[in-house]
Each structure stands twice: as structure tokens, then as C-alpha cells.
N, C-alpha and C positions, 0 to 999 in steps of 0.2 A: 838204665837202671841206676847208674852213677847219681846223674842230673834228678831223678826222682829223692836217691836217700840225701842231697843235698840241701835239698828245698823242701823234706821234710825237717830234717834238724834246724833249716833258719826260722822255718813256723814256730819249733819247739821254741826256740834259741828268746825268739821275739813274744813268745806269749805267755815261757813262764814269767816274766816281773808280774804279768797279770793274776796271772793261776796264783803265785806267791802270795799278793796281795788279800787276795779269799782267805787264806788262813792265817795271816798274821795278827798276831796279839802283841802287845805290849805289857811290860811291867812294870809299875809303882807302888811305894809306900804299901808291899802285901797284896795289892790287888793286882790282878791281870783285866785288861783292857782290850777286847776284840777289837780291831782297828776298823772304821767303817770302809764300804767299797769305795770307790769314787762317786759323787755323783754322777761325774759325766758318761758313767760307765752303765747308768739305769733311767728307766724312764721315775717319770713324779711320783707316781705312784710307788714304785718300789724302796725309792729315797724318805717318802712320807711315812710308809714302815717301818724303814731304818729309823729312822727320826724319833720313832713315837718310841720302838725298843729301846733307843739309848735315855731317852727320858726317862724312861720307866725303871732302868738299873740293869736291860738285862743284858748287856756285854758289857760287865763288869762281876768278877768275883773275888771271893779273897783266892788265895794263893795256898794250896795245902805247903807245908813248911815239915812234915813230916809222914813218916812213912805211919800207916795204919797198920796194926796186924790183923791179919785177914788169912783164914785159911784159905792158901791160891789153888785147892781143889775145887772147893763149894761157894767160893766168893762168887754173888751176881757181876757178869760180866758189863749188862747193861741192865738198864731200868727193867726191860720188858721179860726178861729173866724170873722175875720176883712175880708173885700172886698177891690176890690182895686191893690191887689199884681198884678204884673207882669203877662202877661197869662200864660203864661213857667212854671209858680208857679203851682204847684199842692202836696197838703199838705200829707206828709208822708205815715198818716195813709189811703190815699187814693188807695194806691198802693194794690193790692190784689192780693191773692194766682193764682188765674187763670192768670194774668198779666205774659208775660215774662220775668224772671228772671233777665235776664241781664239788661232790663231795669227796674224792679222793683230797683234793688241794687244800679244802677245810680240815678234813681229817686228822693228813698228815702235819699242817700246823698247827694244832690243840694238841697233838701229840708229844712233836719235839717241844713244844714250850711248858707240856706237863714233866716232861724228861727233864729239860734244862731246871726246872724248879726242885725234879728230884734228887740231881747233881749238885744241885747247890746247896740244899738240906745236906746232904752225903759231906759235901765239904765243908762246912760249918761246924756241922757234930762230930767230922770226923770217925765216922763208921761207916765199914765197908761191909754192911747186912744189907738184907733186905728192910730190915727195919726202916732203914734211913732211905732207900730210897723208893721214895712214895710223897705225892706232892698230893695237893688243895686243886681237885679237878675241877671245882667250882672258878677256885681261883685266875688255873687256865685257860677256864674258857671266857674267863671277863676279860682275862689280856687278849686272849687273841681278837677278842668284838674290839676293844680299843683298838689293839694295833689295825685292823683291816676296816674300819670307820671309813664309810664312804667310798673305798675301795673296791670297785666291781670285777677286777680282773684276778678274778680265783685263781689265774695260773700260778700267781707270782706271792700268793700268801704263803705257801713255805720257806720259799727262797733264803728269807734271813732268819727264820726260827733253826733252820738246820743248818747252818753258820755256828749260831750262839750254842746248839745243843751239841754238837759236833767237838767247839772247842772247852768248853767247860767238860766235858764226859774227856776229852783228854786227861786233865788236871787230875780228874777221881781215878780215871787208871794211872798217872802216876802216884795217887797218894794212898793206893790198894794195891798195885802188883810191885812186890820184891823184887821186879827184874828191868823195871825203869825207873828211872833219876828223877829225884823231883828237881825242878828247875827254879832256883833261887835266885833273885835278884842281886 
């Protein structure tokens, strides 16, 4: 039993820098900067998505620099929270094991990258309603055709949309809930 919780904490020991790595962001000049994975840590295809999202701007945001007032009863906690979106909208976690695949993996990224466009409206305007968060699902769904251009393997189209949606919807809960820090450079 020893020898087993031993060689489980060296796996842990050895693969958080990696796990670390998935969620690290960077700060400059106001923006935050999602850090890319490695590449050698993906195949072409999922680097050619990285690649195409960092062109396109979207692992970079500004930096909320202050606290919103938001009442933390009725504040949307996330996008999917809020009524209203696009009908096309259908919120990530909606998508289910029995769902077919290929369309689950589409789905789910036109999802997070309508999310991620609605966090980033949220942060720009600096309101924490539903107003603000509500994105251009037209728009959504041009990025994600750009980003997976040529790409046949559906598994791996959400991969970096829910990276960038993930770390940005950080930023909005710290610049909407009174009970975390915003983190300033």
C-alpha cells in the first residue's frame, strides 16, 4: 500500500509542471496572455488550432483592473446563466455522452468560443449582467470554421476553445464577485 501511495505522488509530483502548464496565463501592458501548450505536447493538427486562435486574438484579453458592482445574488455566474443568446446557442455542458460525437466536439467548441467572446464583451464594458454577456453567434461560428479549416479530427476541436473560455471567464469572476482579488500586474 506504501509502495502504491509512493508512486502515486511521483506521477503527481512529475505531471503537475504539465497540468500547470494548461492553465498558465501571462501578464502585460493590461493584457493577459494564455500561454500556448507545447507543441511537442500535441499533434499538427491541434497546434494548427492553437495557431490560428492566437492569430485571431483570442488568448489575449485586457485585464479587468477593477471590481464591477454586481449584485453577488442575481449576478450570471456564467454565460449560459443568461437568456437571450442566439438559438444556435446551446451551452457546452449541454452536449451529452449519448449525443453524436462529431457533433458533440462541434458543438461544444462554437460554444466556448461564443462564451469566450461573451467574457470578453463583459470585460471590456465592464458589466457584470446579462446584458454584456451575449456575443455575435454568427460571429462564433466563422471562428470556429477558420479555426478547424482543414481539420478532420472533431475530437480535438474543443480542446483550445475551453483553455481560452476557461481562462478569460476567470478574469469576469474576478472583476464581478466581491470575494476574489483582481490580479494586477
Amino acid at each position: 500500500m506504501k509502495t502504491l501511495l509512493l508512486t502515486c505522488a511521483a506521477v503527481a509530483a512529475m505531471a503537475s509542471p504539465v497540468a500547470a502548464q494548461r492553465f498558465q496565463t501571462e501578464a502585460r501592458d493590461g493584457v493577459r496572455y494564455l500561454v500556448p501548450k507545447d507543441e511537442s505536447t500535441q499533434n499538427d493538427f491541434a497546434n494548427l488550432i492553437q495557431s490560428r486562435a492566437m492569430e485571431m486574438g483570442l488568448f489575449s484579453w485586457p485585464i479587468p483592473t477593477e471590481k464591477v458592482a454586481a449584485d453577488q445574488a442575481s449576478r450570471p455566474r456564467q454565460v449560459s446563466n443568461c437568456s437571450g443568446h442566439h438559438p444556435d446557442y446551446k451551452p457546452a455542458h449541454d452536449f451529452t455522452a449519448k449525443d453524436d460525437w462529431r457533433e458533440t466536439s462541434i458543438g461544444q467548441a462554437k460554444a466556448f468560443i461564443y462564451e469566450w467572446m461573451a467574457y470578453d464583451k463583459a470585460i471590456e464594458t465592464k458589466d457584470c449582467t446579462c446584458d454584456a454577456l451575449k456575443a455575435d453567434w454568427p460571429a462564433a461560428v466563422a471562428a470556429f470554421d477558420t479555426l478547424t479549416e482543414g481539420v478532420e479530427n472533431h475530437r480535438i476541436y474543443p480542446i483550445t476553445p475551453v483553455r481560452m473560455r476557461d481562462q478569460i471567464k476567470n478574469d469576469y469572476d474576478r472583476m464581478c464577485d466581491i470575494t476574489m482579488l483582481l490580479e494586477l500586474e
